[in-house]
C-alpha positions as CSV (number, residue, x, y, z in Angstrom):
1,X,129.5,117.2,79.0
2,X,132.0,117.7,76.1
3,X,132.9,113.8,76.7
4,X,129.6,112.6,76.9
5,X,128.8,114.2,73.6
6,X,132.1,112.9,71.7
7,X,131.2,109.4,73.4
8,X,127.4,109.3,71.8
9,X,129.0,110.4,68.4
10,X,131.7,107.7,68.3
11,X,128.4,105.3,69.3
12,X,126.4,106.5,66.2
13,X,129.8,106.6,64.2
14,X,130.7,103.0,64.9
15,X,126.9,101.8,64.3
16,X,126.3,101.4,68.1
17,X,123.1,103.3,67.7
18,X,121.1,104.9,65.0
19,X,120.1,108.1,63.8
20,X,116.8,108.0,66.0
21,X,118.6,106.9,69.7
22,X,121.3,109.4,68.4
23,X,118.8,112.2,68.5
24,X,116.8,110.9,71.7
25,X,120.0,110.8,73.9
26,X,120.4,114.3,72.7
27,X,117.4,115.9,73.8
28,X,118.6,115.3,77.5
29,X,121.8,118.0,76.9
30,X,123.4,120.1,76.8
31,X,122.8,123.7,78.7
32,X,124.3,127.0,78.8
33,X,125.9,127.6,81.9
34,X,125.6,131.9,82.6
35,X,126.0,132.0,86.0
36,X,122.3,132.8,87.1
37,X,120.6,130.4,85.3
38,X,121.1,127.7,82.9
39,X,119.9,128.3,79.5
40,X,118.5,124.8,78.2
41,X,119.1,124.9,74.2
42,X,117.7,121.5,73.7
43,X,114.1,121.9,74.7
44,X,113.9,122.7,70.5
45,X,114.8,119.3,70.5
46,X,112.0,118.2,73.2
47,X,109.2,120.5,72.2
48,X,110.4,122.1,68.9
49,X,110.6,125.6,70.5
50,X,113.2,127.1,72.4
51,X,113.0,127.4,76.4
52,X,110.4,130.1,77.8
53,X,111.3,132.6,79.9
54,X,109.2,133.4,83.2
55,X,110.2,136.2,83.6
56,X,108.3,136.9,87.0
57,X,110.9,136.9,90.3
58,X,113.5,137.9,87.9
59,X,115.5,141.2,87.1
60,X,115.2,142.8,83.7
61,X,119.0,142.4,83.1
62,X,118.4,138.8,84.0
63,X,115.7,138.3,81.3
64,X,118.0,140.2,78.6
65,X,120.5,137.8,79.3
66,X,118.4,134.7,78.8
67,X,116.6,136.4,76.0
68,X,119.9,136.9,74.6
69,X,121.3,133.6,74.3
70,X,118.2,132.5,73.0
71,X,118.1,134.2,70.3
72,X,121.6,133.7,69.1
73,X,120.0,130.0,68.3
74,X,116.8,130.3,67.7
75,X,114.1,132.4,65.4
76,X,111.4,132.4,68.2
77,X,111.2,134.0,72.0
78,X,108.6,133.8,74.2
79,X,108.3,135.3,78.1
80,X,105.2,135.2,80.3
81,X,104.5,137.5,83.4
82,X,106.4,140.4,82.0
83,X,106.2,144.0,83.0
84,X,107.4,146.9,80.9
85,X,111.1,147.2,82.4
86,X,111.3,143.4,81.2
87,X,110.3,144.4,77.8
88,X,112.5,147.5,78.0
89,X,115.3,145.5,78.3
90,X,115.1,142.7,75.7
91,X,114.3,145.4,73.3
92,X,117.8,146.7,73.8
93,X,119.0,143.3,72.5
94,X,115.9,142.5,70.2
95,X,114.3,145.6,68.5
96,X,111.4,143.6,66.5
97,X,110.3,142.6,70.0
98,X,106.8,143.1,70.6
99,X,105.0,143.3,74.7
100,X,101.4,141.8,75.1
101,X,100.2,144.4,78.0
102,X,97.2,142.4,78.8
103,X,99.1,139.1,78.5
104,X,102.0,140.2,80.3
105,X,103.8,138.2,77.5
106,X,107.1,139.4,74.8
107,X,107.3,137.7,71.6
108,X,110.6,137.2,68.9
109,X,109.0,135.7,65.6
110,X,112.2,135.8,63.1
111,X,110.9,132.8,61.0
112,X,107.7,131.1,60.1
113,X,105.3,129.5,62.5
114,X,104.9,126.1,61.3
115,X,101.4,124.3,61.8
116,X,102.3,121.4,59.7
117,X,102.5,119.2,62.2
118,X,99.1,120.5,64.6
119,X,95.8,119.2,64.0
120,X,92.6,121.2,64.6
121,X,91.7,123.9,66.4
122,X,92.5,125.4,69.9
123,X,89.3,126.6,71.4
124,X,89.8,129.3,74.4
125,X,86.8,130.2,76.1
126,X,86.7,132.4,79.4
127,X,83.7,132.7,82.0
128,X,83.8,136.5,82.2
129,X,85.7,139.4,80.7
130,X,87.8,139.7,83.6
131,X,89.4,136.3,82.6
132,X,90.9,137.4,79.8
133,X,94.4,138.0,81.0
134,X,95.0,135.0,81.2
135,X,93.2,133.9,78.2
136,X,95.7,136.2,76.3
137,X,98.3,134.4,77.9
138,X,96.9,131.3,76.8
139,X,96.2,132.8,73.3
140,X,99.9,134.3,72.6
141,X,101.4,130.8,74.0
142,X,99.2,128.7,71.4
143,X,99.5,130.6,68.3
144,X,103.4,130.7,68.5
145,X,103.5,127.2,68.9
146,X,101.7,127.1,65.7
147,X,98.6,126.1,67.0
148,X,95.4,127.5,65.3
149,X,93.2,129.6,68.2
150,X,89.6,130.5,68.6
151,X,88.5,132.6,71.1
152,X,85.1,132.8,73.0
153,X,85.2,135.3,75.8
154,X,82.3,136.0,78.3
155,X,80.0,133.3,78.3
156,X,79.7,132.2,82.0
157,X,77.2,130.0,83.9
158,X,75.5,133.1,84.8
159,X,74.2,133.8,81.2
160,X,74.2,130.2,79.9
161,X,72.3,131.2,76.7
162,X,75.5,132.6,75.6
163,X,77.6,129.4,75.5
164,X,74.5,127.7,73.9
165,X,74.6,130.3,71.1
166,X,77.5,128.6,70.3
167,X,77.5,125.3,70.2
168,X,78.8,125.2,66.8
169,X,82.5,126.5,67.6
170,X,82.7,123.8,70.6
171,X,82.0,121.3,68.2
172,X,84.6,122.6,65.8
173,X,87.5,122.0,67.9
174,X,90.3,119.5,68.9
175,X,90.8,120.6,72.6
176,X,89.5,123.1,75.1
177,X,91.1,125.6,77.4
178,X,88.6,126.9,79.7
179,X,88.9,129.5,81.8
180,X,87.1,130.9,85.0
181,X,87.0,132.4,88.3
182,X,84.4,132.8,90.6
183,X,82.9,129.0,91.2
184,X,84.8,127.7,88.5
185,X,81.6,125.8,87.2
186,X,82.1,126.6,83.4
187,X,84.5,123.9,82.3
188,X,82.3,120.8,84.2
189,X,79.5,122.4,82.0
190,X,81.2,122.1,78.8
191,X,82.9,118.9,79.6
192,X,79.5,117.6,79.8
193,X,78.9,118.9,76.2
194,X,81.9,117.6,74.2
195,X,83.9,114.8,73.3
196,X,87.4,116.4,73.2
197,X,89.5,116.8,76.2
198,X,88.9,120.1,78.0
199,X,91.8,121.9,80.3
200,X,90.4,123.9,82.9
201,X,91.9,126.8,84.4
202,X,91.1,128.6,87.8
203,X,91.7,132.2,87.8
204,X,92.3,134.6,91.1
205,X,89.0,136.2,89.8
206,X,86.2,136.6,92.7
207,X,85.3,137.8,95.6
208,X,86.8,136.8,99.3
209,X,85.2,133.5,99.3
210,X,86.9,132.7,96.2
211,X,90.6,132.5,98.2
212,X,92.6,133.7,95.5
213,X,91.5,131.2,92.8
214,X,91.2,128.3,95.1
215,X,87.7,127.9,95.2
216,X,87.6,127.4,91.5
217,X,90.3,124.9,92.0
218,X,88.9,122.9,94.0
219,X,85.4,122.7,92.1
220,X,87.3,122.4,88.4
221,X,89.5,119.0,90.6
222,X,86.3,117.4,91.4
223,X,84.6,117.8,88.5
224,X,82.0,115.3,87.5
225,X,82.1,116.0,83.5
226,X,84.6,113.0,82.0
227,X,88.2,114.4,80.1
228,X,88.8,117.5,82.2
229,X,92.1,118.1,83.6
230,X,92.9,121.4,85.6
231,X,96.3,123.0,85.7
232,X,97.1,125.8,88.5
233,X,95.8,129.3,89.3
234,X,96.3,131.9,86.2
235,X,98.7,129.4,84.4
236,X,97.2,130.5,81.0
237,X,100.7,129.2,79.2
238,X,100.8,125.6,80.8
239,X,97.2,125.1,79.9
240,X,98.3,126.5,76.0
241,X,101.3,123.8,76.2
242,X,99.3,121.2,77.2
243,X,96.9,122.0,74.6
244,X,99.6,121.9,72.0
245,X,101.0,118.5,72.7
246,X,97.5,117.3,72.6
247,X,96.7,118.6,69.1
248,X,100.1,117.4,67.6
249,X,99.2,114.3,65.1
């Protein structure tokens, strides 16, 4: 790695390559090697935030460790699917750490949040109120990549006169995130009423028939409504990320 570093700076040195192929062939390295996992410093370089921690499947001493060396080179953390022992133990390295119950999320914000370079607005909506873990998710993820986020909760296909009541903050925004269990018929509905690109998420919300947030899968896949795409079950963050690179200028 060391070599392959020297090797590109001799190249931009010499006037092999400029300053922008110097900074693109650095986005691909390099990583911190600490044993259990390999801390990638350069996704600041790919996304202008540092690497996020899931910290689901892992120990709280593994997270504190990540967390850790994150921190020592950057102003910003952010984990997802956190419990409590997780938070317990990045506050033993991070005391201005702060745990998202319902989001299941722990946030470091040592600097300013930049929205320079985001356009618009974020719109999260959820069918129902039991959605909104993972519209918290969603929220938390956004806003710290310096997105600006509205929220509309509880407005399901089941009581459409709510969602019409509202018209005005759909047409307000840059991109969607909508989320829903059950069916899953809310973001088809409100793909039909804008012309923004709308990211559905299924949640594990419903009853049997509902197979753990497949059902809504599979209807949000085969929607009709143009400019919907539909990321996995719960994934409240990748649907915020995906948001986020499509509001960047």
């Amino acid at each position: 790695m060391r070599e392959k570093i020297e090797k590109l700076l001799n190249d931009y040195k010499n006037g092999k390559i400029d300053v922008d192929e110097f900074i693109n062939e650095l986005k691909w390295f390099p990583f911190e090697d600490i044993k259990f996992a390999r801390v990638d410093h350069h996704r600041m370089f790919k996304h202008n935030f540092p690497e996020v921690i899931l910290c689901q499947w892992k120990t709280p001493e593994q997270v504190k460790g990540i967390a850790k060396r994150i921190l020592e080179r950057s102003d910003f953390l952010l984990a997802t699917r956190a419990n409590t022992e997780h938070f317990k133990a990045v506050k033993k390295i991070a005391k201005d750490a702060k745990y998202n119950e319902l989001a299941r999320t722990i946030t470091v914000v040592r600097g300013e949040i930049k929205k320079d370079d985001k356009k618009g607005k974020i719109l999260i909506i959820t069918a129902g109120t039991a959605d909104l873990p993972v519209a918290e998710e969603a929220r938390v993820t956004a806003e710290i990549l310096g997105n600006e986020v509205e929220l509309l909760y509880d407005v399901g296909v089941a009581g459409l006169h709510r969602l019409f009541s509202n018209l005005d903050k759909l047409k307000d925004a840059s991109v969607i995130i909508v989320i829903a269990g059950m069916e899953g018929a809310l973001p088809s509905v409100i793909g039909g009423l804008v012309d923004v690109p709308v990211i559905a998420v299924p949640t594990s919300i419903g009853y049997g028939a509902n197979f753990n947030g497949l059902a809504p899968l599979l209807t949000m896949l085969n929607s009709c409504a143009p400019g919907i795409v539909v990321v996995n079950v719960d994934n409240g963050f990748g649907a915020a990320f995906a948001a986020t690179l499509m509001n960047r200028k």
